[in-house]
C-alpha positions in Angstrom: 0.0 0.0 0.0 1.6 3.4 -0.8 2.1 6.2 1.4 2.6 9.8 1.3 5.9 10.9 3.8 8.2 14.0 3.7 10.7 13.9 2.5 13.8 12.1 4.4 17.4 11.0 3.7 16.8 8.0 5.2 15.3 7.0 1.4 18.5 8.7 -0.6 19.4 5.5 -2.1 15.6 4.3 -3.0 15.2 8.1 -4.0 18.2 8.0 -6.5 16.9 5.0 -8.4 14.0 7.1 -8.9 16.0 10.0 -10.2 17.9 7.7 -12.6 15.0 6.1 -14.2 13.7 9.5 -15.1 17.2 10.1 -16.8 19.1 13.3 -15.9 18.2 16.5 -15.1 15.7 17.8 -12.4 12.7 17.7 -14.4 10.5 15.7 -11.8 7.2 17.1 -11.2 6.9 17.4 -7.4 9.9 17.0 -6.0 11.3 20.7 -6.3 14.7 19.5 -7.3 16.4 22.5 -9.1 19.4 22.6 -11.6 21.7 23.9 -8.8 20.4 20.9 -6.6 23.6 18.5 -6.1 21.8 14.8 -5.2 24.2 12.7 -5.4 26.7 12.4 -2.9 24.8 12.4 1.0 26.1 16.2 1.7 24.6 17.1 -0.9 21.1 15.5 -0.7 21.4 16.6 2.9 21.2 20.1 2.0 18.3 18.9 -1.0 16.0 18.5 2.0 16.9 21.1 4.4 16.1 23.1 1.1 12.9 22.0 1.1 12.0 21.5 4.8 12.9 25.3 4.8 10.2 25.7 2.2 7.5 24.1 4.3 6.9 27.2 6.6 6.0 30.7 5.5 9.5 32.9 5.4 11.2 35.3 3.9 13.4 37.6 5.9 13.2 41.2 7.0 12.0 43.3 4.0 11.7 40.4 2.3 8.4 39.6 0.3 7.3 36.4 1.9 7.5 33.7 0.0 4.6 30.8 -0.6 5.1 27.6 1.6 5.1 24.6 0.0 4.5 21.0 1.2 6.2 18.1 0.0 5.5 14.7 0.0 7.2 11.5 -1.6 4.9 8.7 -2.8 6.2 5.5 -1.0 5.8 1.9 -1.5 7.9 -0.9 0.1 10.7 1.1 0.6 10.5 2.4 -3.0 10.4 6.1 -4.2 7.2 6.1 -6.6 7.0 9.7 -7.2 6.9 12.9 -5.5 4.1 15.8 -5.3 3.7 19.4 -3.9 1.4 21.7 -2.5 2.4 25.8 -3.3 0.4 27.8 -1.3 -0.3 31.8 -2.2 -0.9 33.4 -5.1 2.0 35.0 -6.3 3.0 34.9 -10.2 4.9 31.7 -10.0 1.7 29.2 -8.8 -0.7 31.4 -11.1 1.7 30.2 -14.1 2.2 26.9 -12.7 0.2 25.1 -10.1 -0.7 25.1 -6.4 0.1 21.7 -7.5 2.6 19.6 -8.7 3.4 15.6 -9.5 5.3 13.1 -11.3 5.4 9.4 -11.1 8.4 7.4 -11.6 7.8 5.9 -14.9 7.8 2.5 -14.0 5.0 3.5 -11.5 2.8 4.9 -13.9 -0.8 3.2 -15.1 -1.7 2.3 -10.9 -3.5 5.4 -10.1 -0.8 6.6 -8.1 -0.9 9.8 -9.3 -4.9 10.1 -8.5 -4.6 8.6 -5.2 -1.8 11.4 -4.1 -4.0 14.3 -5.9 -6.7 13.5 -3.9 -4.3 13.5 -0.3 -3.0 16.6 -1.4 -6.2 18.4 -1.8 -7.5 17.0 1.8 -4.3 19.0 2.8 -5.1 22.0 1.0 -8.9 22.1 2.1 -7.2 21.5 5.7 -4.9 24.5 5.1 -7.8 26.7 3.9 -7.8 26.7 0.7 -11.3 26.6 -1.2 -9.8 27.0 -4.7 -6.9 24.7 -6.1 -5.2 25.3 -9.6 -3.7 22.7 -11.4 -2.0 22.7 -14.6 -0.2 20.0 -17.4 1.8 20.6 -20.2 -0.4 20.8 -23.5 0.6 17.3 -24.8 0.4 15.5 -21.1 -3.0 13.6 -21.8 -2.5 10.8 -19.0 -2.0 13.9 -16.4 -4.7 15.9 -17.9 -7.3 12.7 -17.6 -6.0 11.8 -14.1 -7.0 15.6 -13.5 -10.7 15.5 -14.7 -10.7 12.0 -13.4 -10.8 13.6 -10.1 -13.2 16.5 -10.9 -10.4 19.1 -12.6 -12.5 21.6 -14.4 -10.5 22.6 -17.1 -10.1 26.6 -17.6 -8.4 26.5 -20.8 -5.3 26.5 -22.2 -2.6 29.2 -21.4 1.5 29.6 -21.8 4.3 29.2 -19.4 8.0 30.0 -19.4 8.3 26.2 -20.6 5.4 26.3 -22.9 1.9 25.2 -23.5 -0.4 24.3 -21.0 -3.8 23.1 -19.4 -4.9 24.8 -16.7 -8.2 23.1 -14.6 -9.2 24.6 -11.5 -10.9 22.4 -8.4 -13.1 23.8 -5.7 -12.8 22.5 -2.5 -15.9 21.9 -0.7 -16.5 20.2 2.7 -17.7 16.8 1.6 -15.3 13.5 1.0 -12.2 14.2 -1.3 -10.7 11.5 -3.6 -7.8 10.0 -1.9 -9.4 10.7 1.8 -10.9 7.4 2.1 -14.5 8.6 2.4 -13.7 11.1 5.1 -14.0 15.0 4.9 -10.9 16.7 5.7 -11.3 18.8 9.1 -10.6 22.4 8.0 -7.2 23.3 10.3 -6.4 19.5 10.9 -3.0 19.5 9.7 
């Protein structure tokens, strides 16, 4: 049965043999690995998470804008790294172009529903943290994502255009009732 944890070290090995099979560079939806990311050596993956366990609480510094807090999670199964997805939240420039949202499944994962199943978690979380509105959006050409979207009750917006291109943009509302993913349960608002 999968799982959604945060991130940890404790997986770097498992997590690297997810990183190869996507081939190189740090293109994985949902794990906010960017070019200057070093993951290799244990230093270096060390300073990966703190990265993004810095990004998990609101911040910026003294006349700093504050930046959006994002939440990730890594999709785990039997002591394999599946896939990894994040939650952005705010409304600054950056999620408007790309997501509150964001996911990738390893691609010998792919075809199990995985990537549903972690949607639907991950808007329980957002309803928790108050959001009513969640954007979500794929690249143009990315039919399995944009099916797994409206799948879950994605209402597609239209298409619009991002530093990396084309995309679909689909908007879900979050009302109190059971969420895909939650097991039946509504999310309690605050219950994080």
């Amino acid at each position: 049965m999968p799982e959604l944890i945060a991130p940890t070290a404790d997986l770097h090995a498992a997590w690297l043999r997810a990183h190869r099979e996507w081939g190189p560079g740090p293109h994985e939806d949902g794990f906010g690995l960017e070019p200057t990311d070093e993951v290799e050596s244990p230093a270096g993956f060390a300073a990966w998470l703190a990265r993004m366990a810095e990004e998990s609480f609101p911040g910026g510094g003294p006349g700093e804008a504050a930046r959006p807090v994002c939440v990730y999670r890594w999709i785990v199964e039997d002591g394999q790294v599946l896939g990894g997805i994040a939650l952005r939240h705010g409304h600054d420039d950056h999620i408007m172009q790309f997501g509150h949202i964001g996911y990738g499944i390893r691609p010998s994962a792919r075809r199990r529903g995985l990537a549903g199943w972690a949607l639907g978690r991950m808007l329980g979380e957002a309803w928790k943290l108050g959001m009513d509105r969640v954007l979500l959006v794929c690249e143009r050409d990315n039919l399995a994502s944009a099916r797994t979207i409206e799948r879950i009750g994605g209402v597609f917006e239209g298409m619009g255009e991002t530093e990396d291109g084309p995309v679909r943009r689909y908007w879900f509302r979050l009302p109190p009732v059971a969420l895909p993913g939650t097991g039946g349960r509504t999310p309690r608002r605050g219950a994080v």
